[in-house]
C-alpha positions as CSV (number, residue, x, y, z in Angstrom):
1,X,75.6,53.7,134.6
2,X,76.1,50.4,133.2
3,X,73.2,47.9,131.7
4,X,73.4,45.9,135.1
5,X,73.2,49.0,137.0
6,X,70.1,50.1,135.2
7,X,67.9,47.5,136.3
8,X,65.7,45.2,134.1
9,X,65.2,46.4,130.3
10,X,61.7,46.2,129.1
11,X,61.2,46.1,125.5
12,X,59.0,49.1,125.7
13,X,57.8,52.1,127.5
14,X,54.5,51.7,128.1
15,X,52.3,54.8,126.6
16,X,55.4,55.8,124.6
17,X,54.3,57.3,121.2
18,X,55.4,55.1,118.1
19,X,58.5,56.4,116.9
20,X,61.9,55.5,115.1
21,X,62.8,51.8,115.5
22,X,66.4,49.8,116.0
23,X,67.7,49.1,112.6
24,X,69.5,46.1,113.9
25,X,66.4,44.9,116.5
26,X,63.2,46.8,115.3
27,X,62.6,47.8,118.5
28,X,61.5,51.5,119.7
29,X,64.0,53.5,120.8
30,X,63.3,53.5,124.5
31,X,66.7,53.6,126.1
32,X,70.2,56.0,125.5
33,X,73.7,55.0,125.5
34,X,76.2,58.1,126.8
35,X,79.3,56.0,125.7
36,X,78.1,56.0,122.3
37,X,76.0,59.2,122.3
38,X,73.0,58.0,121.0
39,X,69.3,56.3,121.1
40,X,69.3,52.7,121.4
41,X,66.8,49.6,121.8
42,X,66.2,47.1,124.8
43,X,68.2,44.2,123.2
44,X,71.0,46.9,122.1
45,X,70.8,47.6,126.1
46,X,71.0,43.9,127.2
47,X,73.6,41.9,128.3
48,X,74.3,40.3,125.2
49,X,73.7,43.4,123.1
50,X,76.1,45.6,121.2
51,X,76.4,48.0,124.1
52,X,77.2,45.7,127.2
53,X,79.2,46.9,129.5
54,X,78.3,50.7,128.4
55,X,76.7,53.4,130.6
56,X,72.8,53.4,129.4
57,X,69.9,55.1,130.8
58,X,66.4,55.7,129.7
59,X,65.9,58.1,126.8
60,X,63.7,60.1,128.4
61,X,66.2,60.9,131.1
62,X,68.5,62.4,128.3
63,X,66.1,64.6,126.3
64,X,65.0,66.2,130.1
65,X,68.4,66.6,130.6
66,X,68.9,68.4,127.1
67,X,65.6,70.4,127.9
68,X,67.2,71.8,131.0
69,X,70.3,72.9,128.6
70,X,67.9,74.1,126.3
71,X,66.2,76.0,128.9
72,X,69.9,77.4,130.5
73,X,70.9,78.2,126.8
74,X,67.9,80.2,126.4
75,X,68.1,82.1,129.3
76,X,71.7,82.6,128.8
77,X,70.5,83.9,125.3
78,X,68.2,86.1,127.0
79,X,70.2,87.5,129.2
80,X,73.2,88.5,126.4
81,X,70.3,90.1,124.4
82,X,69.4,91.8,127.2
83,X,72.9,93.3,127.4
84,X,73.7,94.3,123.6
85,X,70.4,95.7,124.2
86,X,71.1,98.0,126.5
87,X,75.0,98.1,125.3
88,X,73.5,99.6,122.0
89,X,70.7,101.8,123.6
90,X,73.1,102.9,126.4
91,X,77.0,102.7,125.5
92,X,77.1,103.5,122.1
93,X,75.5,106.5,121.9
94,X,78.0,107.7,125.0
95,X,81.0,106.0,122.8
96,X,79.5,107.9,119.8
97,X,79.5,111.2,121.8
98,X,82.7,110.9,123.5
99,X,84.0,109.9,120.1
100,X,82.9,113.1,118.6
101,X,84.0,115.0,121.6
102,X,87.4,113.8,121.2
103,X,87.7,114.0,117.7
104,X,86.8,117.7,117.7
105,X,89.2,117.8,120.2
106,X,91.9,115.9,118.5
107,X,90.9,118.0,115.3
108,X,91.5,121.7,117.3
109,X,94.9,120.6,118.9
110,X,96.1,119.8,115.3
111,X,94.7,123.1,114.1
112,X,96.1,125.0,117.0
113,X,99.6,123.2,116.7
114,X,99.6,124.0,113.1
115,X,98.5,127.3,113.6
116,X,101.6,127.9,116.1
117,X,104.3,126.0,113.2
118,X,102.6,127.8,110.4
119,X,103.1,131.4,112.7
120,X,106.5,130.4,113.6
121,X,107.5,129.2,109.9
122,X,105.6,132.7,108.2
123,X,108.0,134.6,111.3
124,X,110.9,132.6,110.4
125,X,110.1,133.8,106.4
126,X,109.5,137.1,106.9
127,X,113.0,137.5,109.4
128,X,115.4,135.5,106.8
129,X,113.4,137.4,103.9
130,X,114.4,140.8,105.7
131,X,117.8,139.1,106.5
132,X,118.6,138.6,102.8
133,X,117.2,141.7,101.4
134,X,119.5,143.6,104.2
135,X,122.7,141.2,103.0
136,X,121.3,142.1,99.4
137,X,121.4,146.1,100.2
138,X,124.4,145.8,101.9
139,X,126.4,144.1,99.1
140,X,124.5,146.7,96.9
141,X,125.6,149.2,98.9
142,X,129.2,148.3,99.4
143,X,129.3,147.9,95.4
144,X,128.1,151.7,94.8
145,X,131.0,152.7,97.1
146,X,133.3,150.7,95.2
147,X,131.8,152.3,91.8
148,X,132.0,155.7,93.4
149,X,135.9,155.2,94.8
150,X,136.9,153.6,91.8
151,X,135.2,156.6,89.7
152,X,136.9,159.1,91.8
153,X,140.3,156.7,91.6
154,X,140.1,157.0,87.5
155,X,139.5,160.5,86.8
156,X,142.5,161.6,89.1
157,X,144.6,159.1,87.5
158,X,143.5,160.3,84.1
159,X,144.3,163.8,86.0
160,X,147.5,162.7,86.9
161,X,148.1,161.5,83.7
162,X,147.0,164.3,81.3
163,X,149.3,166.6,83.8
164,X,152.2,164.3,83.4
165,X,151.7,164.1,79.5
166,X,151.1,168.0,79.2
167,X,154.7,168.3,80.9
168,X,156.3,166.0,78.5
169,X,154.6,167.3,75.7
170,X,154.6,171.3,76.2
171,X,157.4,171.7,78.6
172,X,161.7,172.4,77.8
173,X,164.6,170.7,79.7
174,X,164.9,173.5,82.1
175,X,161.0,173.7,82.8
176,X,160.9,170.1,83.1
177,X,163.7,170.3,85.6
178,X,161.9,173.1,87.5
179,X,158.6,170.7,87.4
180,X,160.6,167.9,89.4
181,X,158.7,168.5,92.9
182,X,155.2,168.5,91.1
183,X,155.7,165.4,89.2
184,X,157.3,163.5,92.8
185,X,153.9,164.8,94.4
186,X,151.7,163.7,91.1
187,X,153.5,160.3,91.1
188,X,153.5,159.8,94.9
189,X,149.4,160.4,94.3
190,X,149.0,158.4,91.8
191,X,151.1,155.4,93.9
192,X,148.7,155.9,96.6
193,X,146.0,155.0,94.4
194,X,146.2,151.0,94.9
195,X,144.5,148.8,93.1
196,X,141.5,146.8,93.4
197,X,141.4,143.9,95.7
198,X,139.0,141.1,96.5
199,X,136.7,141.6,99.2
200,X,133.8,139.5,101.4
201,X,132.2,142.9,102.1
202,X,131.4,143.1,98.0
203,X,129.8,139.2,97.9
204,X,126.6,138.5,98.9
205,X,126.9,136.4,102.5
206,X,125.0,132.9,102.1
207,X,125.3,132.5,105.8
208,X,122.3,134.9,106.7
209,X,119.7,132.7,105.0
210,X,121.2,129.6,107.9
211,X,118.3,129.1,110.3
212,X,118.8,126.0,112.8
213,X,114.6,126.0,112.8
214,X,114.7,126.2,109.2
215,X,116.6,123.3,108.2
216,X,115.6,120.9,111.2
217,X,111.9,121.6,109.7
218,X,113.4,121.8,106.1
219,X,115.3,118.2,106.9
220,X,112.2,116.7,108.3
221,X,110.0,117.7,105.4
222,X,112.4,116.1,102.6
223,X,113.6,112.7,104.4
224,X,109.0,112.5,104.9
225,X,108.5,113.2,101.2
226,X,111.7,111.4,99.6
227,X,112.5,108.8,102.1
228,X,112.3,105.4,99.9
229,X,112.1,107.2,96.6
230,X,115.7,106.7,96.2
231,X,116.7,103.2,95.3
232,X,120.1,102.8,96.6
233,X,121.9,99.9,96.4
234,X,125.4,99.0,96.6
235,X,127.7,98.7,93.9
236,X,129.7,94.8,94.4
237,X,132.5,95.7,92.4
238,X,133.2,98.3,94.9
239,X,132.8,95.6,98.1
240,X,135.7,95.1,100.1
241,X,136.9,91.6,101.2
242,X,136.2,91.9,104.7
243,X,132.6,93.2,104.1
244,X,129.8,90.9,102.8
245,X,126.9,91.8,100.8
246,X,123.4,90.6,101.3
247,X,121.6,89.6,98.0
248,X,119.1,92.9,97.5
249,X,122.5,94.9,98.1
250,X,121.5,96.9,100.6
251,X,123.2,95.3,103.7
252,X,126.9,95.3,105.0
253,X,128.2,92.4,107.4
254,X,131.7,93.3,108.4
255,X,134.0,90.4,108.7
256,X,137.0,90.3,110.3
257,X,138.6,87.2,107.9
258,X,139.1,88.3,104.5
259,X,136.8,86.9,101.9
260,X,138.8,84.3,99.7
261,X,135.7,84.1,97.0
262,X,136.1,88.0,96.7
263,X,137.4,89.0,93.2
264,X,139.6,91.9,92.8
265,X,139.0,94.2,90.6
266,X,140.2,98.4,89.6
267,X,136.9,99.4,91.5
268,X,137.2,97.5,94.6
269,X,138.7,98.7,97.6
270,X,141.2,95.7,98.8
271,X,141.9,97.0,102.8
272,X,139.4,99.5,104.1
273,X,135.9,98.3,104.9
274,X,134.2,100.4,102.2
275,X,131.6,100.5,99.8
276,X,130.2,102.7,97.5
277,X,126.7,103.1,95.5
278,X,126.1,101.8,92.3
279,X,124.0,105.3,91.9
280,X,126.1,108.7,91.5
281,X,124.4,112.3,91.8
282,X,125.4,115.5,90.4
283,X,122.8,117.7,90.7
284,X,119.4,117.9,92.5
285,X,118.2,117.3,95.6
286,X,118.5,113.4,97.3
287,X,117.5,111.6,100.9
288,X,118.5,108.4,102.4
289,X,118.5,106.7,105.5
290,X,120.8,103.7,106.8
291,X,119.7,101.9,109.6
292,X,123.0,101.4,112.1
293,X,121.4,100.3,115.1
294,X,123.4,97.4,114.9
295,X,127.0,98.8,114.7
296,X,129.6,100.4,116.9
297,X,131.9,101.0,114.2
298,X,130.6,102.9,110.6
299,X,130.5,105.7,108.3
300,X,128.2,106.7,106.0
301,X,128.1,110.2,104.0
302,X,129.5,110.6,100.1
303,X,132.4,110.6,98.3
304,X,133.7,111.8,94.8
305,X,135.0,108.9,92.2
306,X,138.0,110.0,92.1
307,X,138.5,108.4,95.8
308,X,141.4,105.7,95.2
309,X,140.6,102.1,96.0
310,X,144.0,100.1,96.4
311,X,146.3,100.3,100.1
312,X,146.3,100.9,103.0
313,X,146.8,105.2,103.0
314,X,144.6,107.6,103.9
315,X,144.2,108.4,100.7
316,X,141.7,105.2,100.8
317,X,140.2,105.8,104.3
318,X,136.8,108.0,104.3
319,X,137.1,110.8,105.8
320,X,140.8,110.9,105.5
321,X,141.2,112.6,101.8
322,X,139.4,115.4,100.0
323,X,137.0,113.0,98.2
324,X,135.1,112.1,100.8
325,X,132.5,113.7,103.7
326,X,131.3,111.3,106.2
327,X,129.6,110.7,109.4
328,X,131.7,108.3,111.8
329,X,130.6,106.5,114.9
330,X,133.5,104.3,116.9
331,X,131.9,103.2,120.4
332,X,130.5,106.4,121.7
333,X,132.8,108.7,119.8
334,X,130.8,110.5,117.1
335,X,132.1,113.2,114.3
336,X,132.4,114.4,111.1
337,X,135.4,113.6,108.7
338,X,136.4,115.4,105.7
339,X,140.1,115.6,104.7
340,X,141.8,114.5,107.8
341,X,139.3,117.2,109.8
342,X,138.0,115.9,112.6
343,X,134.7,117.2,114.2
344,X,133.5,116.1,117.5
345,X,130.2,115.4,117.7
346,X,128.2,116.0,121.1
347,X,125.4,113.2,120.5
348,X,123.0,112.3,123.3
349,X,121.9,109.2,121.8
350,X,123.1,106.8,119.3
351,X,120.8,107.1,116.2
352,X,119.1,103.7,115.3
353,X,118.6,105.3,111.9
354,X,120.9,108.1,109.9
355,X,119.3,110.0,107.8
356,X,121.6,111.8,104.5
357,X,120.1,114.9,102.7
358,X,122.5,116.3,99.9
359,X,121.3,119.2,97.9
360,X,124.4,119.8,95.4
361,X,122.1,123.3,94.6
362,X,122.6,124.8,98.2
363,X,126.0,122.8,98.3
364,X,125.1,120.8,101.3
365,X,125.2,118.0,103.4
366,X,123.1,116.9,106.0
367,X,123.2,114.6,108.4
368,X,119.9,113.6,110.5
369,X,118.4,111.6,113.2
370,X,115.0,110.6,111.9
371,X,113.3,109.7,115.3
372,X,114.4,112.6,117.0
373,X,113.7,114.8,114.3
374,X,117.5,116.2,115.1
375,X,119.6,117.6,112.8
376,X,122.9,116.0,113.8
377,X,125.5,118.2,111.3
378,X,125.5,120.1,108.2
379,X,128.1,121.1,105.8
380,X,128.8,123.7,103.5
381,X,130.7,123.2,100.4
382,X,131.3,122.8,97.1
383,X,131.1,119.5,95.6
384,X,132.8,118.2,92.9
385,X,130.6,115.9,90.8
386,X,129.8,113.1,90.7
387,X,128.8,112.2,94.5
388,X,128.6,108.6,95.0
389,X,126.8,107.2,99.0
390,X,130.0,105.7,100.8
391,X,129.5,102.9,103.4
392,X,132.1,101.5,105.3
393,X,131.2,99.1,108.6
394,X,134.1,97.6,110.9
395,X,131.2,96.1,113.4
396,X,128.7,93.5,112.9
397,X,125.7,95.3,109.8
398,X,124.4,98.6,108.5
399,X,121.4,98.4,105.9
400,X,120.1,100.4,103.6
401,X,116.4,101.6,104.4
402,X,114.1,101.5,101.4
């Protein structure tokens, strides 16, 4: 309320204990002005004083009013003690023990899952072991019979020959003549004796040690323990025109006008949207992953150096040539390319993220969908070194992963 409204202002409260005085009037400090938040004196609180016209009440009213908040605040205070009280005494110790509970749950579901992979991996082992060792016997086998044929095959030919030499040596024109029929039938035996050929049934098939469970878990192991460990990047000499190249030179952007500011060069490719790493492999084992969730139109794999740069051909085109093996996506269409092969693909989902695995060793290539845990394609080949990561984007921007 305002000083008018607070009736007549005496100069002091009779009984009041001596206290802090008015600076400017050296009165007590009797009175309280809310518009200024704080204690003032009877001639502060008068019509002429400095807070006229201000809402002002008697100090007393003010610190019972702030005893009733202290007294709410307290009993707040109480009551929230009250409840992290019995919080600690009474939900913790249920937290703690559900905690525990779940953890030793948590810990046996790991154990029993691993249990299970670790089974399946030592069955897996023990059936390609036994798999190789029977390709092994086989080949070994197959080999003996060979050695034995082959054996057999020499000493009749010696046979054959040491006959056909004794006639020539030992015997006269009209023996020789009477021999005729025996050396037809010892040359007709020996021309039945044909000579070695090559044979898949004397090599040792790589195929048996191909397990689908083997290289999904095989894939999945490598692209957790390499991912990011290689630093690929992309060579900018190699850039084409209608592709632009972000500054760490791990992204694409494909453009559809043809960069003016690009300069050409014997590395670059001048018409296809491809790129290729500045890094090269030619032995070992190497993991990356590209991140095409924002493209309907890539590829992404390796290719040789010897793949040619300049035209238009399909001598330029990934996938097109023999120095280059890559995964394609246009729209929904997804396959692999090597040489003018086409392989169709029969993917679910598009892959956010493409994962490579090339192990020149085993002489493959792996393709793999990292959140799926999918092995998308492998292939089998020889390699010639060195490989180079190829990139080429015709929609919107692939990146690196690192």
């Amino acid at each position: 309320m305002s000083a008018e409204g607070a009736g007549p202002v005496p100069g002091s409260e009779p009984g009041s204990e001596p206290g802090p005085l008015c600076p400017e009037h050296g009165q007590a400090l009797s009175w309280f002005c809310d518009s200024e938040g704080r204690p003032v004196c009877a001639a502060c609180a008068e019509l002429g004083g400095r807070c006229r016209g201000h809402r002002i009440r008697r100090a007393g009213e003010r610190a019972e009013e702030l005893r009733n908040k202290i007294v709410d605040q307290c009993e707040r205070l109480q009551l929230q003690s009250a409840g992290i009280t019995k919080y600690v005494a009474e939900v913790l110790p249920g937290k703690n023990q559900r905690a525990v509970t779940t953890a030793s749950a948590a810990r046996e579901l790991v154990i029993q899952r691993l249990s299970l992979v670790r089974s399946l991996c030592e069955s897996e082992e023990q059936r390609l072991l036994e798999q190789v060792h029977g390709e092994e016997e086989r080949a070994h086998q197959s080999i003996l019979t060979q050695r034995v044929h082959w054996a057999e095959a020499l000493q009749k030919l010696d046979a054959i020959r040491s006959s056909l030499v004794g006639m020539l040596t030992h015997l006269d024109d009209l023996q020789l003549i009477q021999k005729e029929q025996e050396i037809f039938e010892r040359t007709e035996e020996a021309e039945g004796i044909l000579d070695p050929q090559e044979s898949e049934k004397l090599n040792f098939n790589e195929k048996c040690t191909r397990s689908p469970l083997l290289t999904q878990l095989w894939a999945t192991a490598v692209l957790g323990s390499l991912s990011g460990t290689e630093d690929i990047r992309i060579d900018e000499k190699t850039v084409s025109p209608f592709l632009q190249l972000s500054d760490d030179r791990r992204t694409l952007t494909f453009s559809a006008k043809k960069s003016k500011a690009c300069v050409d060069g014997p590395e670059r490719f001048d018409h296809w949207p491809n790129a290729l790493a500045a890094t090269s492999f030619q032995a070992g084992l190497h993991a990356w992953t590209v991140n095409v969730q924002n493209s309907c139109a890539y590829k992404v794999g390796v290719a040789s150096g010897q793949l040619p740069r300049k035209g238009s051909g399909s001598d330029c085109r990934l996938g097109h040539n023999a120095f280059s093996w890559v995964f394609s996506r246009y729209d929904q269409q997804f396959r692999f390319l090597h040489n003018g092969q086409h392989e169709a693909l029969g993917l679910l989902q598009c892959p956010a993220r493409l994962g490579v695995l090339l192990d020149l060793q085993a002489r493959e290539l792996l393709f793999y969908d990292p959140a799926s845990g999918t092995v998308l394609y492998t292939h089998h080949a020889p390699f010639p070194g060195p490989l180079f990561p190829v990139f080429a984007v015709a929609d919107q921007t692939i990146s690196i992963v690192h």
